[in-house]
C-alpha atoms as an extended CHARMM CRD file, in Angstrom:
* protein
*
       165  EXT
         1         1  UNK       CA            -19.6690000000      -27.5150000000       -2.6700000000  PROA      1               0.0000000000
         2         2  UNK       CA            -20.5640000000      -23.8010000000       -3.1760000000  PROA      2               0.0000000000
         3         3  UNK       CA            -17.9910000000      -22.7830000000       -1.0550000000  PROA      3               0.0000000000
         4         4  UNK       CA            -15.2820000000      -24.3090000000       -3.4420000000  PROA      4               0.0000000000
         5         5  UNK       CA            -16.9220000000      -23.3960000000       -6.2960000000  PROA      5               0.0000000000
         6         6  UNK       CA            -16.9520000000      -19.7500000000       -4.8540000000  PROA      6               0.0000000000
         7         7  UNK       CA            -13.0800000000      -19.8180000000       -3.5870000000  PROA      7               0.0000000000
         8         8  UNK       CA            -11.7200000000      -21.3070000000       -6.7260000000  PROA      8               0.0000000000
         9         9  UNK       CA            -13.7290000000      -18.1030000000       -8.6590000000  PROA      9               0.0000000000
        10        10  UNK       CA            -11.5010000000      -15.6840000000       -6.1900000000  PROA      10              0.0000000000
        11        11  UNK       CA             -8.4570000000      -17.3390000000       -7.1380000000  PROA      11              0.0000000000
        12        12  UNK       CA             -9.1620000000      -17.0360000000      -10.4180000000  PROA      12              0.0000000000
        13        13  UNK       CA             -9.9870000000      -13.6570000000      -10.0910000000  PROA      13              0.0000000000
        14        14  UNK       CA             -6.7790000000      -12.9340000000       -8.1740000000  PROA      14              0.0000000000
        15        15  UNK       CA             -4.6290000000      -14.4800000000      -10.8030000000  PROA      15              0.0000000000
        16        16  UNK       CA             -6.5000000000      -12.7620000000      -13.9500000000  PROA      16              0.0000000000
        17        17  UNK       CA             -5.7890000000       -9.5330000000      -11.6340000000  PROA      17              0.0000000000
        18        18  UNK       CA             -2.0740000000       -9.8350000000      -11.7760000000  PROA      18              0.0000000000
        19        19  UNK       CA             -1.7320000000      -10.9550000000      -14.9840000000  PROA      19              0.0000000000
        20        20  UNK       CA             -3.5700000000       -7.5520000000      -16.2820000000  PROA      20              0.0000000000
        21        21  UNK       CA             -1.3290000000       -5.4370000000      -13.6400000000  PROA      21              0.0000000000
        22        22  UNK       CA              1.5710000000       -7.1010000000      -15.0180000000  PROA      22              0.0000000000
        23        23  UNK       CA              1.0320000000       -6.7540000000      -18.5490000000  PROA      23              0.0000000000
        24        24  UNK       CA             -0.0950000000       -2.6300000000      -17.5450000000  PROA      24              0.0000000000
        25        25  UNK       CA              3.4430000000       -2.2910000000      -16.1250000000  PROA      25              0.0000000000
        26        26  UNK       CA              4.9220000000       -2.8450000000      -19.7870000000  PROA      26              0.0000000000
        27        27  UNK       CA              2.9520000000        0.3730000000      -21.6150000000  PROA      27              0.0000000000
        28        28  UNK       CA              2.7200000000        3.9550000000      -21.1120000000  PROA      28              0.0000000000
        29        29  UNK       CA              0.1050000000        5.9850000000      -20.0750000000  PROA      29              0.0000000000
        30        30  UNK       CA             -0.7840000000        9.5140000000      -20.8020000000  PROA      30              0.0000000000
        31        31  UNK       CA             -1.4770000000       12.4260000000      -17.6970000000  PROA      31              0.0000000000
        32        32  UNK       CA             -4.9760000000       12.0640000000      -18.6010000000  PROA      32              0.0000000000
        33        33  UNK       CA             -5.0950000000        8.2750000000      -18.6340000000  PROA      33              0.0000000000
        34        34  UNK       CA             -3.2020000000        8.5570000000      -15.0980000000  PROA      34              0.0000000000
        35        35  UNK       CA             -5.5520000000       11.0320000000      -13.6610000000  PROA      35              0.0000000000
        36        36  UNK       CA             -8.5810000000        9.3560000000      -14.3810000000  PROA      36              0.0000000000
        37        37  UNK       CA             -7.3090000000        6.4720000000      -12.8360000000  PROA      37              0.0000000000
        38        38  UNK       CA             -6.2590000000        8.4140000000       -9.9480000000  PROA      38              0.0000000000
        39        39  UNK       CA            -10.4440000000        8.5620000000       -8.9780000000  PROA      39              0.0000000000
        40        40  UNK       CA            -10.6710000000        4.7380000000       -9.6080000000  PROA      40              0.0000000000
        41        41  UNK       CA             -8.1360000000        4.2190000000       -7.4100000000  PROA      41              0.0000000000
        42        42  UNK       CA             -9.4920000000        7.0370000000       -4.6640000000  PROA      42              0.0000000000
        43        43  UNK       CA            -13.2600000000        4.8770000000       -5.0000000000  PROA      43              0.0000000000
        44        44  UNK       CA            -11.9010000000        1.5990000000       -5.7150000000  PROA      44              0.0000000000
        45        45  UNK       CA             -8.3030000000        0.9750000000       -4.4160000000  PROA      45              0.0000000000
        46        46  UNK       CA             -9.4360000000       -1.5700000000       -1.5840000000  PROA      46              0.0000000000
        47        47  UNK       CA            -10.8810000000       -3.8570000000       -4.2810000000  PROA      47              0.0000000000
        48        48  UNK       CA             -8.3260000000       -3.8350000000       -6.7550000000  PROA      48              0.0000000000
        49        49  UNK       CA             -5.8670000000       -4.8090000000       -3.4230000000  PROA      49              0.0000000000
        50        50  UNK       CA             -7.9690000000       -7.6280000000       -2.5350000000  PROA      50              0.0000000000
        51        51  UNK       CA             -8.0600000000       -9.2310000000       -5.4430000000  PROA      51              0.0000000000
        52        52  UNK       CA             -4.4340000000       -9.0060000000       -6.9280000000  PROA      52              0.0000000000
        53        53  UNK       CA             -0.8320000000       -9.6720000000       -5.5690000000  PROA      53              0.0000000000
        54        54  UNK       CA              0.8400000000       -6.5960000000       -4.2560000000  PROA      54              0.0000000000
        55        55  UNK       CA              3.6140000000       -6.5320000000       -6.6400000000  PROA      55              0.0000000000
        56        56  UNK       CA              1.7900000000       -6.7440000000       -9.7950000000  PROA      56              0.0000000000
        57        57  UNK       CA             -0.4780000000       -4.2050000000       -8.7420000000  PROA      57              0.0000000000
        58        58  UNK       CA              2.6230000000       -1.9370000000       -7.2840000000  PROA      58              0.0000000000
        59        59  UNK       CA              4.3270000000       -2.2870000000      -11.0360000000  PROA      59              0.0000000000
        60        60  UNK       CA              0.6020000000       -1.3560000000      -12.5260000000  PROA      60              0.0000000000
        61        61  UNK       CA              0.0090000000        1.3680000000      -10.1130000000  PROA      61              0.0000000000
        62        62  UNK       CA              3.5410000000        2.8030000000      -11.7790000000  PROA      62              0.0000000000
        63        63  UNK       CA              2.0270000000        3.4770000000      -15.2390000000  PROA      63              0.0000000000
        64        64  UNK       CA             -1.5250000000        3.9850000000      -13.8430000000  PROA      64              0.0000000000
        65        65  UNK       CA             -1.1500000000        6.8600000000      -11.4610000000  PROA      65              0.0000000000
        66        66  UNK       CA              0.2330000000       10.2060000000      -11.6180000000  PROA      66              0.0000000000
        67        67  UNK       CA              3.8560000000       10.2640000000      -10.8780000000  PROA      67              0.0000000000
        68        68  UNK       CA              5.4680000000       11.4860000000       -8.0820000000  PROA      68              0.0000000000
        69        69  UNK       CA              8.4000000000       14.1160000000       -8.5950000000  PROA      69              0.0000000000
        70        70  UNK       CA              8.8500000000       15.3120000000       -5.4670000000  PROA      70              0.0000000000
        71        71  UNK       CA             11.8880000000       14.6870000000       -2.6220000000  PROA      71              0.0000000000
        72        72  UNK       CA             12.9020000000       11.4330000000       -0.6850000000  PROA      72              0.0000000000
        73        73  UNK       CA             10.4740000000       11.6360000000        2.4800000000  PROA      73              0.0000000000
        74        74  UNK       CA             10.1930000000        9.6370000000        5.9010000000  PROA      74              0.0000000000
        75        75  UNK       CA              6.8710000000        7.8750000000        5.6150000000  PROA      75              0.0000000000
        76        76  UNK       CA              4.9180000000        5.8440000000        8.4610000000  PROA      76              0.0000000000
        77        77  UNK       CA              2.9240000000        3.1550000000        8.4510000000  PROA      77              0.0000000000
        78        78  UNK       CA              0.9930000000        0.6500000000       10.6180000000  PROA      78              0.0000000000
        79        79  UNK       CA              0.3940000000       -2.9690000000        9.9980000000  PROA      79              0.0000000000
        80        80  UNK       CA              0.5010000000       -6.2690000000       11.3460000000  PROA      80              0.0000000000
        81        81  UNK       CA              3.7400000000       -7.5610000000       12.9430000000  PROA      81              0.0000000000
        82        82  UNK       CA              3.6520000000      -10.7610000000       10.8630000000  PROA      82              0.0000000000
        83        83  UNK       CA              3.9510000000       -8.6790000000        7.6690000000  PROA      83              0.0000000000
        84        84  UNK       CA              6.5380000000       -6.8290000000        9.3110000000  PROA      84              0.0000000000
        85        85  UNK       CA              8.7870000000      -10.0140000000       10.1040000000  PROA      85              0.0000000000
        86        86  UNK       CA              7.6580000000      -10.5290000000        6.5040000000  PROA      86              0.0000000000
        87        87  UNK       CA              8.5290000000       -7.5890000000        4.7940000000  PROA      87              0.0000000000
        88        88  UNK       CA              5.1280000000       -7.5480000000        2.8630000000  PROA      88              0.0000000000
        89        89  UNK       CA              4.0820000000       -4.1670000000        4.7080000000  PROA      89              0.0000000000
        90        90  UNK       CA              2.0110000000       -2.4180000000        2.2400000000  PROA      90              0.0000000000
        91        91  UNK       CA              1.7580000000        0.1020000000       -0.2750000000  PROA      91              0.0000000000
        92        92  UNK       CA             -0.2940000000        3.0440000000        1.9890000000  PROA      92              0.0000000000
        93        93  UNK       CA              2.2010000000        5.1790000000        3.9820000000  PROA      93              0.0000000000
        94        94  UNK       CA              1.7590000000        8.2550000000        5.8230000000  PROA      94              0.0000000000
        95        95  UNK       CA              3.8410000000       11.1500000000        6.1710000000  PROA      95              0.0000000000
        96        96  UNK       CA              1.9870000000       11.7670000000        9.0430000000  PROA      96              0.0000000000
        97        97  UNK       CA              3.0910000000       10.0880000000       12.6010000000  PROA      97              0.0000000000
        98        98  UNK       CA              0.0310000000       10.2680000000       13.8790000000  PROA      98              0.0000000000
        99        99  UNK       CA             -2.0080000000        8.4550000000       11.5610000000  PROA      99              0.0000000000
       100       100  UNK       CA              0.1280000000        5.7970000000       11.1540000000  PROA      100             0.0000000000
       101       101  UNK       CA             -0.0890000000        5.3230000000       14.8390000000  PROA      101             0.0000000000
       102       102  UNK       CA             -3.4540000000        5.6940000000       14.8540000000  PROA      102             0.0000000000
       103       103  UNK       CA             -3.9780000000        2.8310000000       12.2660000000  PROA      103             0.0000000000
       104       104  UNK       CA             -1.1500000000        0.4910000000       14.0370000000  PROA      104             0.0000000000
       105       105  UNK       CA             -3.1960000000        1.1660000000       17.7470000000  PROA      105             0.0000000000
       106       106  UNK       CA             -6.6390000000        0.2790000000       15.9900000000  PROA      106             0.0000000000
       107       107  UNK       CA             -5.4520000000       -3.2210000000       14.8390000000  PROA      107             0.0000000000
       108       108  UNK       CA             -3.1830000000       -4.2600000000       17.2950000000  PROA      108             0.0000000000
       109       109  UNK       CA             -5.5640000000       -7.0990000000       18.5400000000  PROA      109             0.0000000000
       110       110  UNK       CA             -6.4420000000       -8.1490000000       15.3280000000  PROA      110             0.0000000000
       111       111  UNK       CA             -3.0190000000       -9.7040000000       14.3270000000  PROA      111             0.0000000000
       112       112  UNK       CA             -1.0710000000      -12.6660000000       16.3680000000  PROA      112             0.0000000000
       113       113  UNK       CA              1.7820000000      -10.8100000000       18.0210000000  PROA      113             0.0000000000
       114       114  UNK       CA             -0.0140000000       -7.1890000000       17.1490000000  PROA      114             0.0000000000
       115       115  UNK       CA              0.7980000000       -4.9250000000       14.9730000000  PROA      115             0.0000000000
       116       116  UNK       CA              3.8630000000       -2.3880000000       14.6840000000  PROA      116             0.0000000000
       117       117  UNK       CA              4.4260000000        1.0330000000       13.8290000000  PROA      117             0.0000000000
       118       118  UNK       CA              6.8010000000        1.3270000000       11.2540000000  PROA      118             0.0000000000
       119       119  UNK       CA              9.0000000000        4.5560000000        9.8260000000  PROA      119             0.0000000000
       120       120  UNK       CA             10.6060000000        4.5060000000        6.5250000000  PROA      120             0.0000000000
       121       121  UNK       CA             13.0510000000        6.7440000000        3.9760000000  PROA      121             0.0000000000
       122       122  UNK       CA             11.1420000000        6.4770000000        0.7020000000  PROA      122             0.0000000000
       123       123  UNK       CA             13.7130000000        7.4060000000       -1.8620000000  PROA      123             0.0000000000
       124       124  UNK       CA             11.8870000000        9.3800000000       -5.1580000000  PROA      124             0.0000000000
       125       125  UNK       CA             11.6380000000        5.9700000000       -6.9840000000  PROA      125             0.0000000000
       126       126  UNK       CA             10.1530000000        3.9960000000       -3.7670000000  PROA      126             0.0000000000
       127       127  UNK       CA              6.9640000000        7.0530000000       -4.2120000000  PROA      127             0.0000000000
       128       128  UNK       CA              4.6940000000        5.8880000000       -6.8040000000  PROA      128             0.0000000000
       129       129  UNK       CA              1.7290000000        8.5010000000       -5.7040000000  PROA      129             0.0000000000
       130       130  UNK       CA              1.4290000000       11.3150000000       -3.3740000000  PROA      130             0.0000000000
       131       131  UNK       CA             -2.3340000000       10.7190000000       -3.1950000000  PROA      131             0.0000000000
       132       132  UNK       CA             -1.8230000000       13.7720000000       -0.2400000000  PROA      132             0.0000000000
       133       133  UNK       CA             -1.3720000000       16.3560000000       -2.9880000000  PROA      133             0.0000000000
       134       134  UNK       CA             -4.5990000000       15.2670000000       -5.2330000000  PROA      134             0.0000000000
       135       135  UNK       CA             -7.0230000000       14.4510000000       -2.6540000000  PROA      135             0.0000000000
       136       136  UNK       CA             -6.6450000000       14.1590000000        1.0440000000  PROA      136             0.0000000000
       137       137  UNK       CA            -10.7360000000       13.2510000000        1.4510000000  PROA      137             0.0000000000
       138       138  UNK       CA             -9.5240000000       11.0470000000        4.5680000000  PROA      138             0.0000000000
       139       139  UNK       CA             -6.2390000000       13.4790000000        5.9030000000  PROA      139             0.0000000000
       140       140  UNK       CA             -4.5060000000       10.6140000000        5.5420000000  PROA      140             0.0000000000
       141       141  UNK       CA             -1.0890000000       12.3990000000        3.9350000000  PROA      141             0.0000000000
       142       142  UNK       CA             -1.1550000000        9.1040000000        1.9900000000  PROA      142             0.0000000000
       143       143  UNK       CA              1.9570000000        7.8510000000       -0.1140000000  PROA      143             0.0000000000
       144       144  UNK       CA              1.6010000000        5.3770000000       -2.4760000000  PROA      144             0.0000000000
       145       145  UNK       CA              4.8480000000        3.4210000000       -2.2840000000  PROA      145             0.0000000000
       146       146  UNK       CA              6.2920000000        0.1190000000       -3.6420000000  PROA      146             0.0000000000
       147       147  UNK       CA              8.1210000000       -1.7030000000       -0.3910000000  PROA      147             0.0000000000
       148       148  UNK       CA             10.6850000000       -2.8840000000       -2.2020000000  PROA      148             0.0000000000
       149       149  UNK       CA             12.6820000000        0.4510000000       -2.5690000000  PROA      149             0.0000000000
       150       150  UNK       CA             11.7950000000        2.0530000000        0.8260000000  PROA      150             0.0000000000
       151       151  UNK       CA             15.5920000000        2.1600000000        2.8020000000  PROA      151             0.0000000000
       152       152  UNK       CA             16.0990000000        1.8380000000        6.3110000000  PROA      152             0.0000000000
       153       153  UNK       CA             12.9420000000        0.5120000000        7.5450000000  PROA      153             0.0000000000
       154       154  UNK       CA             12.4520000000        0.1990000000       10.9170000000  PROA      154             0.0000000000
       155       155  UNK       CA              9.4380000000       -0.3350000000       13.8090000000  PROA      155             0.0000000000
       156       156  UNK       CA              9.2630000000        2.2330000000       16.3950000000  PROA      156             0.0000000000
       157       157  UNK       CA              6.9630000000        0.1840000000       18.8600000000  PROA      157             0.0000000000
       158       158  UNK       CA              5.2970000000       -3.0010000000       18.6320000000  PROA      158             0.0000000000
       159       159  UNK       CA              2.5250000000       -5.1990000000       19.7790000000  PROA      159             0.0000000000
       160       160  UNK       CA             -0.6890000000       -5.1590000000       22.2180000000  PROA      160             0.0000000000
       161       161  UNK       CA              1.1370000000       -3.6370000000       24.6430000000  PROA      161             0.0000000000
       162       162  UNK       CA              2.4570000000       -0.7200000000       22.7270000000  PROA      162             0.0000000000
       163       163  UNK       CA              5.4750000000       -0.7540000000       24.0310000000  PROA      163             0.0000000000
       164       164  UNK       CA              8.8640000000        0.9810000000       22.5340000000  PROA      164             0.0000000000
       165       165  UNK       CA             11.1780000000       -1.2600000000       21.2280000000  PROA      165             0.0000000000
């Protein structure tokens, strides 16, 4: 009975999650505002993901963090091949090849069917965050970017084996 008790408290959680992101993605927020949040997010990013949809959070994460002004940039990213066939890759993207592989090789047993390295344009309005130029604590080259704008998406290899597709 605890068990229930305890899952129907996550879901709970999850939903009061979105709801907040969503309503954040209707106001403004000043430099400072987004800065501070930028070291919530660097400490506590994992959580908030967790425990609220993707989208809501991507549309929060638009007013919450510092914006990004820079160029269109290809961006990499490993993940699961089910999110792939998806589309619900997520919102951490690399402009470096090599840690997106990196990430993709580590969890390709984790995942039915593996996982897949994928390369993406990210148009200006797909970046939400270059968390590279703030803080690069992990040399990660990390992009914060909201799937649904990225353009020409594509995997480069996939599965356990690795192999090139």
């Amino acid at each position: 009975m605890l068990a229930l008790s305890d899952a129907f408290e996550a879901i709970e959680a999850r939903m009061l999650f979105a709801r907040a992101f969503r309503a954040i993605a209707g106001l403004s927020a000043s430099d400072e505002m987004r800065n501070a949040f930028l070291g919530i997010w660097e400490n506590d990013g994992e959580s908030l993901r967790s425990n609220s949809d993707d989208l809501s959070l991507i549309d929060g994460l638009r007013v919450l963090l510092p914006v990004y002004t820079g160029p269109g940039l290809k961006l990499y990213r490993g993940c699961s091949w089910p999110n792939r066939c998806r589309r619900t890759y997520g919102m951490s993207w690399s402009s470096r090849l090599d840690v997106a592989t990196a990430f993709a090789e580590s969890r390709k047993d984790r995942y039915r069917g593996g996982s897949v390295l994928l390369e993406a344009y990210a148009p200006p309005k797909a970046i939400i965050c270059a968390l590279a130029l703030f803080s690069d604590r992990y040399d990660e080259a990390e992009y914060v970017v909201d799937r649904r704008r990225l353009l020409a998406v594509k995997e480069s290899w996939l599965g356990k084996s690795g192999q090139l597709r």
